[in-house]
N, C-alpha and C positions, 0 to 999 in steps of 0.2 A: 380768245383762247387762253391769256395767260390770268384773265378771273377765273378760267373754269379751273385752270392745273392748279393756282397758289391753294384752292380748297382744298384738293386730295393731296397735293403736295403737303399743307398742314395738317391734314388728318393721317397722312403714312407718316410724319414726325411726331405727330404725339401718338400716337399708337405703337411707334417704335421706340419711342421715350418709356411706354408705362411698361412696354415690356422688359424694356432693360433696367426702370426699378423696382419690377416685382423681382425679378432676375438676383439684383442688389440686397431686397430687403428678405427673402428666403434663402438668399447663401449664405449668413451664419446657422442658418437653423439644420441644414444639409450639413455641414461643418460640426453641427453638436452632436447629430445622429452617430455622425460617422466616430465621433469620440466617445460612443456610450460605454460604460463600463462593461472589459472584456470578460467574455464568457468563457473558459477553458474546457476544449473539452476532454481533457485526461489532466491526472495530477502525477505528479512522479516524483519519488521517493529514492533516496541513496541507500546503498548498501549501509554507509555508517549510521544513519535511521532508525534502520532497520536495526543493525546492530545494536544500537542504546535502547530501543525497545524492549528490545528479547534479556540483554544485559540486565533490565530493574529487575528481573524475574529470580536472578540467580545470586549469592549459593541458594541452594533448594538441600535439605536433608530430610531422605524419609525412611521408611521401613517399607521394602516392598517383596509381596509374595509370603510375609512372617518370616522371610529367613535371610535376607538380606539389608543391612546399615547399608543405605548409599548415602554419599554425598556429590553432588555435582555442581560442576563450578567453572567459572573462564570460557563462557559461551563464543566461539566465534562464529558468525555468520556468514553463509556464503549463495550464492548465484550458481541455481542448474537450469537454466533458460531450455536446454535440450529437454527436458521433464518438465518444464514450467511450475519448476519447487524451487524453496528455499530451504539451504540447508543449516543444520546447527550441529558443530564441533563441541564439545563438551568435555571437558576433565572429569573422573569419578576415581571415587576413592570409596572401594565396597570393603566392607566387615561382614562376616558370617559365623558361627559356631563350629563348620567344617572345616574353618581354614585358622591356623594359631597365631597370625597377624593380618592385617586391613593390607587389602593390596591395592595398586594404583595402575589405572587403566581410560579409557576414552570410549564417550561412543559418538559417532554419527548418525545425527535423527534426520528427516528430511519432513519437509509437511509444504502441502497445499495450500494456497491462498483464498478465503471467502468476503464476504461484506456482509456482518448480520445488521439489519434497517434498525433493527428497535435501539442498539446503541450508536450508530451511524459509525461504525466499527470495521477498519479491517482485520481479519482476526488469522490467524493459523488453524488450520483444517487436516484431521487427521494425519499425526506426526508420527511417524513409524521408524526405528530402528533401522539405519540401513546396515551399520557396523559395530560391532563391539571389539573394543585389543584388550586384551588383559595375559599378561602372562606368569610366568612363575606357578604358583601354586591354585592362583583365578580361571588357568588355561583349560582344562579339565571341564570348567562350568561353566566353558563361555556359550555354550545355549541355555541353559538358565539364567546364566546374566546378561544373554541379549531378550528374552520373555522378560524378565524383571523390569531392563532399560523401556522396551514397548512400552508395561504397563507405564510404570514413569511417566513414559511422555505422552501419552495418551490424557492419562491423569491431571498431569502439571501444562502442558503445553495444549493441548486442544482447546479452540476457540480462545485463545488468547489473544488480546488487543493489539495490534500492531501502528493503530493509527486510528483516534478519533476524530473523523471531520467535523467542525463547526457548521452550526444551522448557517449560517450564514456562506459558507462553501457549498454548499448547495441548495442555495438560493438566488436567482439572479432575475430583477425584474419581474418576481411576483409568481415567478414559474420555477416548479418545483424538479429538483434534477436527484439524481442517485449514480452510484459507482454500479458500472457494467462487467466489461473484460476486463478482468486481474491477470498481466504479463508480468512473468520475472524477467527480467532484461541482464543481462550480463553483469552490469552499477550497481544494479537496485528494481526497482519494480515502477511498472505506469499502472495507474486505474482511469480506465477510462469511465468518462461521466460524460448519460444519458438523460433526455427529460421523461420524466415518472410517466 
């Protein structure tokens, strides 16, 4: 009896040996997977970002409508997560021929978020006028000077860059990824990133 057990007895040991060092020699390889370079899948962006983006753009001086000097300047940027826009505070300081001095006023534009692919671009998407203040002798023409400010911002502000991703940001392991749902967030904005 005890020839017949010492065989299977030494074959359930080495069988339980090779198990425990295939066991051994595939757990650092388990261990590397699990450390492969992480794939994100949203990016997110701070209000202040956002801010210095929009910021290289400004001052801006144009002539709008043939009857308007505007200048605009001291962009602050803001979070309407309830509208899933972002908005832009602006200083102006309009000149016209109907008025005997440049008066000083603000508008509030607001605009949409996109991703256009060929620049890998998140951009500003039809920016629309939500406010104009002008007083004094500008108040009289503040629906002209809120059509002036649209064209403006339509003009200056649509489709502009807010964030170039790197090929390499949306790249990961040979598979190709791109920006989906654009949220404005109360801080700042997430782009979430899908594979192509």
């Amino acid at each position: 009896m005890t020839r017949i057990s010492a065989p299977i007895g030494r074959r359930f040991f080495l069988k339980a040996t090779s198990v425990a060092l295939c066991a051994l020699t595939f757990a650092p390889v388990a261990r590397a997977v699990s450390t492969f370079p992480f794939i994100p899948d949203h990016y997110t962006f701070s209000q202040q970002q956002i801010q210095d983006a929009v910021a290289r753009k400004f001052p801006i001086q144009r002539t709008a409508s043939q009857i308007f000097d505007v200048v605009l300047s001291n962009p602050v940027v803001g979070m309407s997560p309830d509208r899933n826009r972002v908005t832009v505070h602006v200083d102006a300081q309009l000149a016209t021929p109907f008025m005997p001095n440049p008066v000083n006023g603000a508008f509030t534009l607001s605009t949409q978020l996109g991703y256009d692919a060929q620049s890998r671009s998140v951009i500003l998407v039809s920016p629309s006028v939500d406010d104009s203040q002008f007083t004094g002798d500008a108040a009289q023409y503040n629906q002209q000077i809120a059509a002036a400010g649209a064209m403006l911002a339509a003009q200056l502000l649509d489709r502009y860059p807010i964030h170039t991703f790197k090929p390499e940001e949306l790249q990961f392991a040979g598979v190709s990824y791109e920006p989906g749902t654009i949220t404005v967030l109360t801080n700042g904005i997430r782009v979430q990133i899908v594979e192509k």
